[in-house]
Every structure is written in structure tokens, then in C-alpha cells.
Backbone bond lengths (Angstrom), bond angles and torsions (degrees), N, CA, C in turn:
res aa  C-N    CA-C-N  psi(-1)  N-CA   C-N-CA  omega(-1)  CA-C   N-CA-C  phi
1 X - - - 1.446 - - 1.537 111.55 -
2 X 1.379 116.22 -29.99 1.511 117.78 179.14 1.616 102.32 -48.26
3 X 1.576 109.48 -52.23 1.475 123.29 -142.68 1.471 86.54 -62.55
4 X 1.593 136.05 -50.98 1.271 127.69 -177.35 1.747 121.52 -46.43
5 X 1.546 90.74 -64.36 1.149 84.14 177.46 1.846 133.20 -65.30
6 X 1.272 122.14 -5.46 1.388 129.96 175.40 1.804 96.53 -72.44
7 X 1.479 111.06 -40.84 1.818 120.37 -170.95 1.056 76.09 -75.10
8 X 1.359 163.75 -47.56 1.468 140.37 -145.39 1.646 98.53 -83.85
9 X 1.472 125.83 -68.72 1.659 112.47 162.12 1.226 120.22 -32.41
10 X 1.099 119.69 -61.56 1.990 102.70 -168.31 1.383 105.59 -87.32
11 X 1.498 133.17 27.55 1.302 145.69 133.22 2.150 118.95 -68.80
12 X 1.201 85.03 -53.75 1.219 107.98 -163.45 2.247 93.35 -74.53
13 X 1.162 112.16 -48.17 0.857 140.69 -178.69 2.151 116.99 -47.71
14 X 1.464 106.33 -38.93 0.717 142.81 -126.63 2.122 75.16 -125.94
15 X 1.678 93.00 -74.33 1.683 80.16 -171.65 1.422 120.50 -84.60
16 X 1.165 99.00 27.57 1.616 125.03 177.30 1.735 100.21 -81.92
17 X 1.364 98.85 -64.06 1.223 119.03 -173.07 2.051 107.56 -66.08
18 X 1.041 107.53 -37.17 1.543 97.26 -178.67 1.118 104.35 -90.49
19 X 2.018 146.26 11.12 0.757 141.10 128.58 1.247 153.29 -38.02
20 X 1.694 87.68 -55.42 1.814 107.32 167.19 1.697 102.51 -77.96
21 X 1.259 124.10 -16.65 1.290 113.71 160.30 1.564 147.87 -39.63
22 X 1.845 79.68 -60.16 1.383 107.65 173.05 1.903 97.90 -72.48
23 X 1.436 126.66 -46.07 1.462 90.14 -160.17 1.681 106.43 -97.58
24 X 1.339 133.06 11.79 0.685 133.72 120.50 1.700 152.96 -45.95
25 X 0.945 105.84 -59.83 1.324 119.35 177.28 1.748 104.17 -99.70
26 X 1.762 117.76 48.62 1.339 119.26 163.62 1.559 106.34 -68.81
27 X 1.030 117.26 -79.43 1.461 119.81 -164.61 2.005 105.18 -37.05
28 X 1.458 111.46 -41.60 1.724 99.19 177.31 0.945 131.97 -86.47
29 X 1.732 103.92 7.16 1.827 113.69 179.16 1.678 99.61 -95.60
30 X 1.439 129.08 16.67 1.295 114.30 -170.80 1.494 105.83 -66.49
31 X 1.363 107.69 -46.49 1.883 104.49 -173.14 1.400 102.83 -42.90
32 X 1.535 134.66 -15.38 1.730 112.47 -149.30 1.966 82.25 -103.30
33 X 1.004 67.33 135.90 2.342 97.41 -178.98 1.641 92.95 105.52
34 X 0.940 147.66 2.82 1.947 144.10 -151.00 1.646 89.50 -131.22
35 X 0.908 117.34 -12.77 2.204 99.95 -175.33 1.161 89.20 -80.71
36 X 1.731 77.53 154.31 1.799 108.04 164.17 1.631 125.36 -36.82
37 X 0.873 134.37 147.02 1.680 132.76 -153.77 1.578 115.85 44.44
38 X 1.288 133.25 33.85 1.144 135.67 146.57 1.303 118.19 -85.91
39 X 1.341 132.36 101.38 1.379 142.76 -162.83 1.739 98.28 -77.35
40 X 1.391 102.09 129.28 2.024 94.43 172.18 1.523 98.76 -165.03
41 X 1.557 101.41 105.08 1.555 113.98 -157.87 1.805 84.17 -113.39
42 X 1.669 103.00 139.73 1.684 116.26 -165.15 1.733 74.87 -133.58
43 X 1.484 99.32 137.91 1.505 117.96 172.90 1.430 108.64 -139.39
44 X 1.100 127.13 153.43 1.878 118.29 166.97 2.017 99.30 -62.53
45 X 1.353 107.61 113.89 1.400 105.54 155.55 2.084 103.20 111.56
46 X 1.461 100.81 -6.02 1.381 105.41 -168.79 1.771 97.21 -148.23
47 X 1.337 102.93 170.75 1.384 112.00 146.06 1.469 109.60 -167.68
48 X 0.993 128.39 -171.37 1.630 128.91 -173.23 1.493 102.42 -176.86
49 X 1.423 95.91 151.15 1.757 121.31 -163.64 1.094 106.12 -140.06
50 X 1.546 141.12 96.46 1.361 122.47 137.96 2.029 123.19 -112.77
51 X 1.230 92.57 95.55 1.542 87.22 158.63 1.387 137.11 -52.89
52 X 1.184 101.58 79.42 2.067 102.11 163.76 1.180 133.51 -77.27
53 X 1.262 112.26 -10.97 1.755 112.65 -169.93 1.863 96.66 -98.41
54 X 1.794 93.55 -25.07 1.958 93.32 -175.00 1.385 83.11 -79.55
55 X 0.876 123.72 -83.29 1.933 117.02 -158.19 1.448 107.21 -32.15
56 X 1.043 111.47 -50.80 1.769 96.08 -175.64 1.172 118.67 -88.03
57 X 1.530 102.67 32.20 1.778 112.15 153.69 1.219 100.71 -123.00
58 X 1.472 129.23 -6.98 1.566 119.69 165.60 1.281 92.90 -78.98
59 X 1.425 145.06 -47.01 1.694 153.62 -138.96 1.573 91.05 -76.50
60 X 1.606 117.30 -56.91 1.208 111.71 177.13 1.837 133.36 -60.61
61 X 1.288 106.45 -45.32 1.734 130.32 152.46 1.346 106.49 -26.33
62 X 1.476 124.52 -74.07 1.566 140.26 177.44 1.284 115.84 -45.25
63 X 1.476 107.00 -37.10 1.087 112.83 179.85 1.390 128.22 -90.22
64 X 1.356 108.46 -11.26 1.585 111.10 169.11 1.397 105.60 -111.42
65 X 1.478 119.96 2.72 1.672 97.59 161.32 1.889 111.72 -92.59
66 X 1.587 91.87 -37.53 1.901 89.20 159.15 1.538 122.51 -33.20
67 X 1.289 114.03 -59.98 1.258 125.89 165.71 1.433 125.30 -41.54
68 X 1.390 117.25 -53.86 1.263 121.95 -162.92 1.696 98.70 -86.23
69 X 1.388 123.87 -12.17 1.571 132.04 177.94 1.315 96.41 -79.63
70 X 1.258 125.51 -34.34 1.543 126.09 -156.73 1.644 106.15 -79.05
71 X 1.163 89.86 -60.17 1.800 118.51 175.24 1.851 101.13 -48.34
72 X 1.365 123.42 -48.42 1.492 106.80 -150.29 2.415 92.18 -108.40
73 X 1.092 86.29 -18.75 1.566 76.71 -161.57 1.541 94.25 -105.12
């Protein structure tokens, strides 16, 4: 039961930290949804958004703090 609750702090810990990120660091997160392979098609009456090049830099991120939780705790 320890082991959960220690993953629950450096969870909690963790989206603490990419919180004050985001409202901090608004104005220098503008590039993220704007890179190259971010698809964003504007029509009269529609528009559409899918970021692929940002997600699979969140996909990768997730994936090396998963990792690095797995590995140390």
C-alpha cells in the first residue's frame, strides 16, 4: 500500500509542476498546437484541428516520465 501511495505524490507532484508551467509559462507555450504536421483546416462554416506533431511530443513526454516513475520508485 505504501508503493501506491508514494506513485500517488510524484503523480500529484508532477501535475503540480506542469501546472505552474502552463500558467506560467502561457505566453512561451504559444508554438505548442502551431508545429509543422499540425493539421488546422479553416473553411466558411467549419474549421478543424488536429495536432499530431504536438501530441506526439506529449506521447513521447508521458512516456519518459512513466518510465522514469517506473525505473526510480
Amino acid at each position: 500500500m505504501k508503493d501506491v501511495g508514494k506513485l500517488m505524490m510524484v503523480i500529484g507532484c508532477l501535475l503540480l509542476l506542469v501546472g505552474f508551467v502552463v500558467w506560467f509559462g502561457e505566453d512561451k507555450l504559444k508554438w505548442f498546437g502551431h508545429l509543422p504536421g499540425d493539421i488546422h483546416i479553416r473553411k466558411p462554416g467549419m474549421s478543424f484541428f488536429m495536432p499530431v506533431t504536438s501530441m506526439i511530443l506529449v506521447s513521447i513526454g508521458l512516456s519518459l516520465i512513466i518510465w522514469l516513475i517506473r525505473r526510480f520508485v
